[in-house]
Legacy VTK file of the C-alpha trace (Angstrom):
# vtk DataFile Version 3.0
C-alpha trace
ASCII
DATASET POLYDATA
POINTS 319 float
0.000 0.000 0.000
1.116 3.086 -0.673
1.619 6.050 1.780
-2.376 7.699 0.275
-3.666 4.446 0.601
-2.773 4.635 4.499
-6.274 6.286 5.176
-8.551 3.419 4.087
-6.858 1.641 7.323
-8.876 4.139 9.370
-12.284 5.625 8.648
-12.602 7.925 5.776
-15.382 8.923 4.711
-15.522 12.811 3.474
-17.363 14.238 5.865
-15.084 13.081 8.708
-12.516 14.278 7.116
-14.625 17.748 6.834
-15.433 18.284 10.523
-11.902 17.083 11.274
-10.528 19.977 9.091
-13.060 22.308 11.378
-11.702 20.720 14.556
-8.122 21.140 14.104
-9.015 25.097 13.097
-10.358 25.058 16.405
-7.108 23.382 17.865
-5.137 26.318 16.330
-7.334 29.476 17.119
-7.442 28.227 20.903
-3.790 28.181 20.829
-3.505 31.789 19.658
-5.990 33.067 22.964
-2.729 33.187 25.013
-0.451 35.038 22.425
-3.796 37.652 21.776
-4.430 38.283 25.340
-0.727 38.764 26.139
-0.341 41.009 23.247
-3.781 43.139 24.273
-2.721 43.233 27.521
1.178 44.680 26.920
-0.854 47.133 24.026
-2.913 48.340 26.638
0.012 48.541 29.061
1.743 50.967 26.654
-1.078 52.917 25.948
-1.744 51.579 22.166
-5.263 51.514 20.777
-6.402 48.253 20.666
-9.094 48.661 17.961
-6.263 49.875 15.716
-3.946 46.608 16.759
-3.051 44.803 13.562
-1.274 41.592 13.313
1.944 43.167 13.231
1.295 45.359 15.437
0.266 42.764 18.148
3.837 40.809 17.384
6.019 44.481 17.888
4.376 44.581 21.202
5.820 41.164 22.835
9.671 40.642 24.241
11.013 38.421 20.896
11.180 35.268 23.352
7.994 35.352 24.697
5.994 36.402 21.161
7.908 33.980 19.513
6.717 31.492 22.211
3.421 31.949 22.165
3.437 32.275 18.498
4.425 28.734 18.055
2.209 27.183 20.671
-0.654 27.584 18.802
0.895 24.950 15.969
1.664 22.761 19.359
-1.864 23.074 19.939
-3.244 22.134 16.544
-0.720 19.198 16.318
-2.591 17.975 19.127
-5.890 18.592 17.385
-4.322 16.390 14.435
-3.515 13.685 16.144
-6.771 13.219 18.472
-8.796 13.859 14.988
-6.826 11.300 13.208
-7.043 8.891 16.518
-10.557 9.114 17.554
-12.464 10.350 14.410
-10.551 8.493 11.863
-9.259 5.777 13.853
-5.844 5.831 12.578
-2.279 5.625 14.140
0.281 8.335 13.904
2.591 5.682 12.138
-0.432 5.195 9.560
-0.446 9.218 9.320
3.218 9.458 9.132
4.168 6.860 6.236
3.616 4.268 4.143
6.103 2.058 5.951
5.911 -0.371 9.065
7.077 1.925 11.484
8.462 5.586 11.295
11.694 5.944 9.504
13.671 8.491 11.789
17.290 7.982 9.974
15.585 9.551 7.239
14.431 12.638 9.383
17.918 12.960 10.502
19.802 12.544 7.219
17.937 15.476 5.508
17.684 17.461 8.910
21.007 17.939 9.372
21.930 18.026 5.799
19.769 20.722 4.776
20.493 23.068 7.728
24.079 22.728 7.530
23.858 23.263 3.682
21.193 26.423 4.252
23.668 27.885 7.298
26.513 27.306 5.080
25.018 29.775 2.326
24.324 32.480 4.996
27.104 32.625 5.964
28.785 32.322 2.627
26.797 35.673 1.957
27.897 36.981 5.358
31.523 36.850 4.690
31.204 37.965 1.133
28.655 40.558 1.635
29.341 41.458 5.887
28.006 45.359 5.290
24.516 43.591 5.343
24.507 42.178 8.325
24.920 43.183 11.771
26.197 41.383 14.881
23.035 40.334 17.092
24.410 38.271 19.534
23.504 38.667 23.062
24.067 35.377 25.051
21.339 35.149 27.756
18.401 35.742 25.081
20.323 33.534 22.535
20.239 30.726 24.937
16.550 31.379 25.634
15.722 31.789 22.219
17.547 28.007 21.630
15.404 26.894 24.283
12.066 28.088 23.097
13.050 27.138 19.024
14.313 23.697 19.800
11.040 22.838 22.123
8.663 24.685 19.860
9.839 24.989 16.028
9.734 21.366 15.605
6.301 21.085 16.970
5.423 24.565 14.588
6.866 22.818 11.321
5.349 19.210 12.199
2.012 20.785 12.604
2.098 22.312 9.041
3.312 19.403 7.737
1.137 16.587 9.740
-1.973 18.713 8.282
-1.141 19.363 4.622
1.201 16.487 3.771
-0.440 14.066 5.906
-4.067 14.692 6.656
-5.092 16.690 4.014
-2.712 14.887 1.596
-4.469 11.324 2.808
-7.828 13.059 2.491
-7.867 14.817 -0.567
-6.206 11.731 -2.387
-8.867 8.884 -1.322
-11.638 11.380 -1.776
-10.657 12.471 -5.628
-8.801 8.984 -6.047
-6.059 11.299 -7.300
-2.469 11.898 -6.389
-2.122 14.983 -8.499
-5.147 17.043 -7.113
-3.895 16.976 -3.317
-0.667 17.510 -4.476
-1.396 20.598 -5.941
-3.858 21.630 -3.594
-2.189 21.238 -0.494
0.991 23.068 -1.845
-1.198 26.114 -3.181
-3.194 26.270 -0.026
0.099 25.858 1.961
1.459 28.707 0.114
-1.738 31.088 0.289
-1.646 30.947 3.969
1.749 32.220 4.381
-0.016 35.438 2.327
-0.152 37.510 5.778
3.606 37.206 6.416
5.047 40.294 6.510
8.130 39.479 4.039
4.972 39.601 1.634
4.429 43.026 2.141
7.829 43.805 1.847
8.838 42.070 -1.052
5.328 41.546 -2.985
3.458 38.449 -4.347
6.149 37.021 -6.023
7.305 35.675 -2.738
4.458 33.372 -3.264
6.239 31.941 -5.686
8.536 30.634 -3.257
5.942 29.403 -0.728
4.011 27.582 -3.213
7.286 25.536 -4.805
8.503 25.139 -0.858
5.129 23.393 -0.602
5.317 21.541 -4.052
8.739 20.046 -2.898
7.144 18.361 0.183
4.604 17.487 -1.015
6.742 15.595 -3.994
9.381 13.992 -1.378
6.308 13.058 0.926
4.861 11.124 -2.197
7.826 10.063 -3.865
9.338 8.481 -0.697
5.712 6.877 0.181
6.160 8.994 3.681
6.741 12.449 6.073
9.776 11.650 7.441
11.771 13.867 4.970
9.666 16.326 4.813
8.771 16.598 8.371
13.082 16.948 8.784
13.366 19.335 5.834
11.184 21.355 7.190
11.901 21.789 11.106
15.796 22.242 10.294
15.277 25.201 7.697
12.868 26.584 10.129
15.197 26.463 13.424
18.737 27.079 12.246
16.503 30.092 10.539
15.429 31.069 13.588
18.962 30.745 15.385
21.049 32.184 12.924
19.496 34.972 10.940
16.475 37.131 11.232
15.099 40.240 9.668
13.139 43.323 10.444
10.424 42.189 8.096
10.313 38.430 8.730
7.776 36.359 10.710
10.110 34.976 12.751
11.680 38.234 14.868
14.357 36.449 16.856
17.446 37.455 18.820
19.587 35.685 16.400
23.477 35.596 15.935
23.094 37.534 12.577
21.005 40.682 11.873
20.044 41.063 7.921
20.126 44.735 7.164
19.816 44.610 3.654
17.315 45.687 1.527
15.554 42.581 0.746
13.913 44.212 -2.854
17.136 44.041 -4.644
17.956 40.413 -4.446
14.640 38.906 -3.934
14.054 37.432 -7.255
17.297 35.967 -6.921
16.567 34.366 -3.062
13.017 32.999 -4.872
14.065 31.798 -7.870
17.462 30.079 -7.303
15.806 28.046 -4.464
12.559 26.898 -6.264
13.862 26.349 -9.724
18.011 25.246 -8.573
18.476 23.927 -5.651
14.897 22.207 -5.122
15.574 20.076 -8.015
18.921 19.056 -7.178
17.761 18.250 -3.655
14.908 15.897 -5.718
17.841 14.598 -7.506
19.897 13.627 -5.129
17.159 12.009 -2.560
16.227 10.134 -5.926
19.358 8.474 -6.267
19.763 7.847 -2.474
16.531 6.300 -1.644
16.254 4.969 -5.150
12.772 6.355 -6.287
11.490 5.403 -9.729
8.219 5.680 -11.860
7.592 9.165 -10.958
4.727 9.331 -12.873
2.355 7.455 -11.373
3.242 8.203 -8.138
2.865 11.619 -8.781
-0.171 11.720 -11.211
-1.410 8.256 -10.823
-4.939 6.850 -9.227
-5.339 6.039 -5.880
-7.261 2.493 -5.690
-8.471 1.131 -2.516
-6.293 -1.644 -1.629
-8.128 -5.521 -1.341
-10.091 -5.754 1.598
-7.773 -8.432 2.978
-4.584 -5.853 2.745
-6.273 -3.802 5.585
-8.738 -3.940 8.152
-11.177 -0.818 9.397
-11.424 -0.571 13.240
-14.651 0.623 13.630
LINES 1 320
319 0 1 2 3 4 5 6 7 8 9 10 11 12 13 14 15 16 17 18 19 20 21 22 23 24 25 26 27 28 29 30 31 32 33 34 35 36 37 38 39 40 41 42 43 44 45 46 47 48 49 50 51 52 53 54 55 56 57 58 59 60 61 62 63 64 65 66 67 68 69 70 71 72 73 74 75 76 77 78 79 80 81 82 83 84 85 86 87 88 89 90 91 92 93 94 95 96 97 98 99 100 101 102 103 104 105 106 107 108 109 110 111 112 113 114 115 116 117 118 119 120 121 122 123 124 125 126 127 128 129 130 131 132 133 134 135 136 137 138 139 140 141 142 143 144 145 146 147 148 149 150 151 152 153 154 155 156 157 158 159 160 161 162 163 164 165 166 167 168 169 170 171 172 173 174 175 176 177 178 179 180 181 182 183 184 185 186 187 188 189 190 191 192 193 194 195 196 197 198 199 200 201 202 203 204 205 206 207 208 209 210 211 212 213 214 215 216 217 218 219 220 221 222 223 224 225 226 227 228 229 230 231 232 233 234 235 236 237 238 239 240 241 242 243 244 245 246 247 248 249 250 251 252 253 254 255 256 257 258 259 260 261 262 263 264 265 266 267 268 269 270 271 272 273 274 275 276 277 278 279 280 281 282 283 284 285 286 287 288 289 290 291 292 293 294 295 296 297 298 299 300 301 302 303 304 305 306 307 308 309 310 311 312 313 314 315 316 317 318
């Protein structure tokens, strides 16, 4: 069976897989109460209006630590929404969620973990020694080793909870649903684009960031079918978001962090460059190489074929 065909072990008919959707919203949304009501309360502390509080706004407001904390527990949250949906309403096992295989591959999270985050640090700080007049110094030790804390408790649970709900339970969904491998593909990569659309490195660099969303999305959602499982892009994913988080940030990125590196460029003048090279260069040699090491072939049908439920024998619904 392959890793769609995971959901007809469990219960799957659409409309569970329509109020599950609605429950892990819920999941998320109670998880942002605390970072909203600290973030009202430190407004109203320093006198701001709160009507006129805008999302930005109500991130400037916070210490970086703590709004970065209670930014990312609301992902902690809805990962716990996905997994009691995909337990008690679809009556599935994390494993089942995860991948295609017996039992979670974690040498495979690892490998491309540590791969692609010393690969992504590496070109940082390639630009930092050849370009150093955009960058500034930014590190103070005491909220550095906070900031470690926090980002290696909470980024992996931030980055798993994107990931468990668009390349694992909507993936699963979408694909037994349509009995497609295409559609979810494509839809879960747009949609996990689109909601990246109130980032603030939007409004400083335009749409065409969306570009880069979209294809970051695409890529997952390739590896995740390609390899019949999460586990690479569940370790893709957490390592460019935390060695992000610990070694560079911006004053108009999501993730304000006290960093070791400032960027002080001007983001404008290279950003087709910083969307285009990863999306359309080094994505595709990343596919390459993960081809030739885990030895994926027919790429067609695992990326446009139809998904089939499996003979009744192969699996067994708990009801």
């Amino acid at each position: 069976m392959n890793y769609i065909q995971q959901a007809y072990k469990g219960l799957h008919e659409g409309w569970r897989y329509l109020v599950g959707t609605i429950i892990i919203i819920i999941f998320v949304v109670a998880g942002q109460i605390p970072f909203t009501v600290a973030a009202i309360v430190e407004a109203n502390n320093q006198g701001l209006n709160l009507f006129e509080l805008d999302e930005s706004t109500m991130m400037g407001v916070l210490e970086s630590n703590l709004n970065l904390a209670l930014m990312l527990l609301s992902f902690a949250v809805g990962l716990v929404g996905i997994f009691a949906v995909n337990k008690w309403l679809h009556k599935m096992t994390i494993t089942q969620l995860t991948t295609a295989r017996k039992k979670i591959d974690w040498k495979r999270f690892w490998v491309i973990f540590f791969a692609w985050g010393i690969l992504s640090s590496g070109l940082v700080l390639v630009d930092y020694f050849m370009s150093p007049e955009n960058y500034v110094w930014n590190f103070e030790l005491k909220n550095f080793l906070i900031l470690s804390v926090i980002a290696i408790a909470l980024v992996p649970l931030q980055t798993s909870c994107e990931e468990y709900l668009f390349r694992g339970y909507l993936m699963q969904g979408l694909g037994v649903l349509t009995k497609t491998k295409w559609f979810p593909l494509i839809v879960t990569s747009v949609v996990f684009g689109m909601l990246h659309i109130a980032n603030p490195e939007v409004d400083k660099l335009g749409y065409v960031i969306m570009i880069y969303y979209i294809g970051t999305g695409l890529f997952l959602g390739v590896i995740t079918l390609m390899d019949e499982g999460m586990e690479l892009a569940l370790g893709f994913h957490a390592a460019n978001n935390l060695f992000t988080a610990l070694l560079v940030t911006a004053d108009w990125t999501a993730f304000q962090t006290y960093s070791i590196l400032k960027d002080t460029s001007d983001p404008s003048e290279a950003a087709l460059i910083d969307i285009v090279i990863p999306v359309f260069v080094i994505f595709p040699i990343l596919l390459f190489i993960l081809s030739k090491m885990y030895g994926w072939t027919n790429w067609k049908d695992k990326l446009f074929g139809k998904v089939t439920e499996p003979p009744k024998e192969d699996y067994k619904i708990i009801d």
